[in-house]
BAZA-616373 format. One record per atom (N, C-alpha, C): residue in one letter; x, y, z. Coordinates in pm, whole numbers, padded with zeros to 5 digits, always signed. Example, Ala and Ser with C-alpha at 12.3 -4.5 7.8 and 13.67 -1.06 7.14 Angstrom:
// residues 2
A+01319-00569+00780
A+01230-00450+00780
A+01320-00330+00780
S+01285-00225+00708
S+01367-00106+00714
S+01290+00003+00787
// end
This chain:
// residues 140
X-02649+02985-00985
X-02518+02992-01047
X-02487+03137-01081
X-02349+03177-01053
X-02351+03312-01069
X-02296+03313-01218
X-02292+03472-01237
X-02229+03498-01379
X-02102+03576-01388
X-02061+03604-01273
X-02006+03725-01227
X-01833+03723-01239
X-01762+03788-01326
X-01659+03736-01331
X-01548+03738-01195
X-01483+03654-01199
X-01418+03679-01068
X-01290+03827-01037
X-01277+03847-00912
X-01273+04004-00894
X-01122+03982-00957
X-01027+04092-00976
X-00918+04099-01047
X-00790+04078-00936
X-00690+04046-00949
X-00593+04025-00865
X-00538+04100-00858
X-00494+04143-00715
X-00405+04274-00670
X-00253+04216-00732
X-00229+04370-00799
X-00081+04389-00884
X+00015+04305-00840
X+00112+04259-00902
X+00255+04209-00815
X+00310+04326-00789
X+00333+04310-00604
X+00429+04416-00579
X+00582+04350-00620
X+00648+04445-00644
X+00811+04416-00697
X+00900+04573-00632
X+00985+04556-00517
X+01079+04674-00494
X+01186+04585-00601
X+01226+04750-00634
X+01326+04709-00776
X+01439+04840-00754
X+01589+04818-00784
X+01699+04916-00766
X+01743+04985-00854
X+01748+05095-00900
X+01848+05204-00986
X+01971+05167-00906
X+02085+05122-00966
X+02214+05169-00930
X+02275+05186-01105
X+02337+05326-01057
X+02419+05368-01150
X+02511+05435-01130
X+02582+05382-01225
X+02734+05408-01222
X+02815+05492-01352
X+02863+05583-01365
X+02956+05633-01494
X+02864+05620-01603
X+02731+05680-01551
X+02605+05667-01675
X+02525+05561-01677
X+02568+05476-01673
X+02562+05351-01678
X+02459+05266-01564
X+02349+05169-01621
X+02241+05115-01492
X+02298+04970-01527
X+02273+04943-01405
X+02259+04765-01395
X+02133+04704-01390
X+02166+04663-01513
X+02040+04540-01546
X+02067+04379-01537
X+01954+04303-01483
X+01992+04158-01450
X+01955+04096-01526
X+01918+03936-01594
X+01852+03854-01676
X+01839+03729-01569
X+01745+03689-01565
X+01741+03505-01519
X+01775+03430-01567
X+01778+03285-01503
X+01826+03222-01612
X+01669+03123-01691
X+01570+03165-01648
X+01469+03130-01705
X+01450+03225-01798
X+01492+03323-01826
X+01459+03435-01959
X+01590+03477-01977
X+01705+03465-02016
X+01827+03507-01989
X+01833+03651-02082
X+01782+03615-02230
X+01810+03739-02311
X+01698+03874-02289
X+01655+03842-02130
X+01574+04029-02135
X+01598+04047-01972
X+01661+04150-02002
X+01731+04182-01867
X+01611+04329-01763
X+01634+04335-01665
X+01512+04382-01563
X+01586+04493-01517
X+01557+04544-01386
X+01636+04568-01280
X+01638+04495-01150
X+01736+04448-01088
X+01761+04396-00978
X+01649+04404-00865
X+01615+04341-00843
X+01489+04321-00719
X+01402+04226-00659
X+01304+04209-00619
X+01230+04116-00648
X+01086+04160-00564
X+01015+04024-00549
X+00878+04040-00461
X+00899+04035-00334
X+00827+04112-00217
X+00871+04137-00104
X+00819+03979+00013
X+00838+03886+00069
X+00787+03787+00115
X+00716+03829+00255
X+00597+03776+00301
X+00495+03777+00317
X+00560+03855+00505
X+00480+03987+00555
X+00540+04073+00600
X+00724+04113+00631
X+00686+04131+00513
X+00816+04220+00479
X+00811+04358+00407
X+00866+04463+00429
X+00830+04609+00403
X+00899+04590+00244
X+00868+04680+00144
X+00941+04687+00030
X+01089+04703+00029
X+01115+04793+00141
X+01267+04856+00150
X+01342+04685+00236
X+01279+04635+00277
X+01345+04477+00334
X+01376+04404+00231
X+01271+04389+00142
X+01262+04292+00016
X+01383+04315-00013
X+01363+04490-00079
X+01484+04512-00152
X+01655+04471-00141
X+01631+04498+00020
X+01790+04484+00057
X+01817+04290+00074
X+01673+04298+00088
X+01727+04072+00081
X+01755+04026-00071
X+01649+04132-00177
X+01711+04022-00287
X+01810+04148-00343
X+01846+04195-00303
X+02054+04228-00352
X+02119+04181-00306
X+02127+04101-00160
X+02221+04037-00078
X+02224+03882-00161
X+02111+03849-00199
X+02070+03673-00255
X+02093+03722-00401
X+02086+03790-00468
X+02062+03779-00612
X+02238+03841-00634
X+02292+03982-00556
X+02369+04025-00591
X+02509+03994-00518
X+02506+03963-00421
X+02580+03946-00297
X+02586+04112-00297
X+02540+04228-00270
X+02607+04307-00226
X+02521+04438-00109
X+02546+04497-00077
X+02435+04565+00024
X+02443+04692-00013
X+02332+04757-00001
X+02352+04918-00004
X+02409+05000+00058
X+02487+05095+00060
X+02482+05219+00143
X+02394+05300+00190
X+02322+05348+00074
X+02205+05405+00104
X+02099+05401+00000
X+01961+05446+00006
X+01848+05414-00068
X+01718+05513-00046
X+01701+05550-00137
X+01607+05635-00151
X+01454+05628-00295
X+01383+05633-00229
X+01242+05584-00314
X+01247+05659-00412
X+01245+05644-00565
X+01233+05726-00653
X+01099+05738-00750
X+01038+05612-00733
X+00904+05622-00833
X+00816+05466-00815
X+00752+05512-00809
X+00659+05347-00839
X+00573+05367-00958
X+00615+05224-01044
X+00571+05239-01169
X+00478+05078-01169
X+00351+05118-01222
X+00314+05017-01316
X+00313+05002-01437
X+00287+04819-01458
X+00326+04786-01618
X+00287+04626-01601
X+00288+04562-01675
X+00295+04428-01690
X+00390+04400-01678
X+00390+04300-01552
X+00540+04190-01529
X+00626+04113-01654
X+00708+04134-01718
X+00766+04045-01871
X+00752+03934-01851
X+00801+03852-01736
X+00776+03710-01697
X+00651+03662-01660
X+00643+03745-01592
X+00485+03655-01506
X+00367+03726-01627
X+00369+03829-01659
X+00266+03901-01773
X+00136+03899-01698
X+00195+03965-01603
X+00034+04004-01494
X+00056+04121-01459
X-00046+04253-01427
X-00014+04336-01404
X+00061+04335-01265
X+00168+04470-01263
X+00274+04491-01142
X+00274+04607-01111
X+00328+04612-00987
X+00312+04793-00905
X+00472+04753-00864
X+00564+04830-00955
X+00698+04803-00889
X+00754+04966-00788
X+00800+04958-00655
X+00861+05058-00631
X+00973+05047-00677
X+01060+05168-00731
X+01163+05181-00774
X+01249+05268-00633
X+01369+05221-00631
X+01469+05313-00560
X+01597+05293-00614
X+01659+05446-00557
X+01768+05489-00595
X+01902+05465-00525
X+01969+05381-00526
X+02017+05319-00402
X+02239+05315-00489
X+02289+05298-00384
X+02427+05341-00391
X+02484+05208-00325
X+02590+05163-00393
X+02664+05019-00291
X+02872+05016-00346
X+02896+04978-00271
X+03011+04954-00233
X+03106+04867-00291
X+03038+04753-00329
X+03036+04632-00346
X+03018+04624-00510
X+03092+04493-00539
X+03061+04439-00675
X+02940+04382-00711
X+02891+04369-00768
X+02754+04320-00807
X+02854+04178-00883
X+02789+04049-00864
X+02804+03930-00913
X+02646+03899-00960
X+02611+03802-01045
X+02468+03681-01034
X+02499+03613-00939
X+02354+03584-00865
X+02376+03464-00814
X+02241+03445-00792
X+02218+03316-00715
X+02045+03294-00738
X+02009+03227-00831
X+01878+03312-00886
X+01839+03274-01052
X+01844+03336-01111
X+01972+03441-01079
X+02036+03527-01167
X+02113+03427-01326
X+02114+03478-01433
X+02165+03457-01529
X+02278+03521-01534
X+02256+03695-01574
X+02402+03769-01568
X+02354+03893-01519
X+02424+03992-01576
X+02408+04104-01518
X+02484+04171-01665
X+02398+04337-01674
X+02495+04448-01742
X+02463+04589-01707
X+02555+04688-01780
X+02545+04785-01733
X+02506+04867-01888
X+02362+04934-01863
X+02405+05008-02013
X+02323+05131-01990
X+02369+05233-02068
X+02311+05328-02047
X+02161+05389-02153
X+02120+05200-02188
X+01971+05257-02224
X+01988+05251-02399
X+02094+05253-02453
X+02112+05279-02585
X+02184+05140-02672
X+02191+05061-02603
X+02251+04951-02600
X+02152+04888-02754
X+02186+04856-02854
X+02102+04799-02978
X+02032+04593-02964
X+02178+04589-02868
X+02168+04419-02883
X+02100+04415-02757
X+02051+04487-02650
X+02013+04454-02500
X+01869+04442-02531
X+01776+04382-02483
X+01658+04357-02512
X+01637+04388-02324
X+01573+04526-02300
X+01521+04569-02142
X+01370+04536-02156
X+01377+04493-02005
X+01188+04432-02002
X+01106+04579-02039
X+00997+04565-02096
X+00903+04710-02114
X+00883+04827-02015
X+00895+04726-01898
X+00853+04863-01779
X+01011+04961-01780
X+01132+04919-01839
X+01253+04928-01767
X+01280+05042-01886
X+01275+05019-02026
X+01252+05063-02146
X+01171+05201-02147
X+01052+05175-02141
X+00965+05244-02137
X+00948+05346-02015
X+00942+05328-01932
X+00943+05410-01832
X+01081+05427-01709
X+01154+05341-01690
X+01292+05348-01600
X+01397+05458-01652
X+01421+05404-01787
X+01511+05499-01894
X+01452+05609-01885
X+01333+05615-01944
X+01306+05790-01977
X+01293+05884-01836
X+01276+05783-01710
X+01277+05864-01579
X+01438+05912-01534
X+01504+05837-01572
X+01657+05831-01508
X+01752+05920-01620
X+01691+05941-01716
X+01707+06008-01847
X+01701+06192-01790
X+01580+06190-01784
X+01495+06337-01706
X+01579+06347-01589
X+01609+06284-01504
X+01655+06295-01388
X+01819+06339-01413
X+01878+06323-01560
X+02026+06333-01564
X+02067+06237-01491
X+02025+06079-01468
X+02104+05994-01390
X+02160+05909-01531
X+02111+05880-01625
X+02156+05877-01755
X+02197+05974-01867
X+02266+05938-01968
X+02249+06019-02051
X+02152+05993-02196
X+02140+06156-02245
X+02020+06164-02321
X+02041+06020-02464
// end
């Protein structure tokens, strides 16, 4: 009988989107957690590149498509929902289009991080803001 604990599970990958607008980021909520909102994205399905994922769950979650997209950071953190560790790529991506919910989207907002009543998941808080902050894609 062994003793050996079993080996640890590789991170959730998650491609996830910066779009911002007039300061301003869009954040999503589910409707299984409605009051803590993320950024738009999801897990990439089984060979699919991150940059595919990405553009399938904005088309399903957002109805809307990018223009263009560019990799800005991959961050880990603990997933808020799942509360397992995650390796999310982040990109910087530009669209045309209205952003709606749809899916298991709940809603959607736009804030620029300072928002008192918005409750942002930790990774988004903690590290999204203060990157997009530095970057001047927000303000201070």
């Amino acid at each position: 009988m062994s003793t050996q604990s079993p080996a640890p599970a590789s991170p959730l990958a998650v491609s996830a989107a910066v779009l911002v607008r007039d300061g301003r980021l869009l954040v999503v909520s589910k409707r299984a957690a409605p009051g803590l909102f993320y950024l738009p994205g999801g897990k990439p399905d089984p060979g699919e590149t991150p940059e595919q994922a990405l553009h399938r769950e904005l088309a399903e979650e957002l109805g809307i498509t990018l223009s263009r997209h560019r990799f800005l950071a991959e961050i880990t953190a603990v997933a808020a929902l799942e509360n397992v560790p995650m390796r999310m790529r982040v990109y910087e991506g530009e669209t045309p289009d209205t952003p709606r919910p749809a899916a298991e989207l709940a809603a959607l907002r736009w804030t620029d991080g300072h928002d008192p009543d918005l409750t942002l998941a930790p990774a988004v808080s903690g590290q999204v803001v203060p990157l997009l902050r530095e970057k001047g894609l927000l303000p201070d």
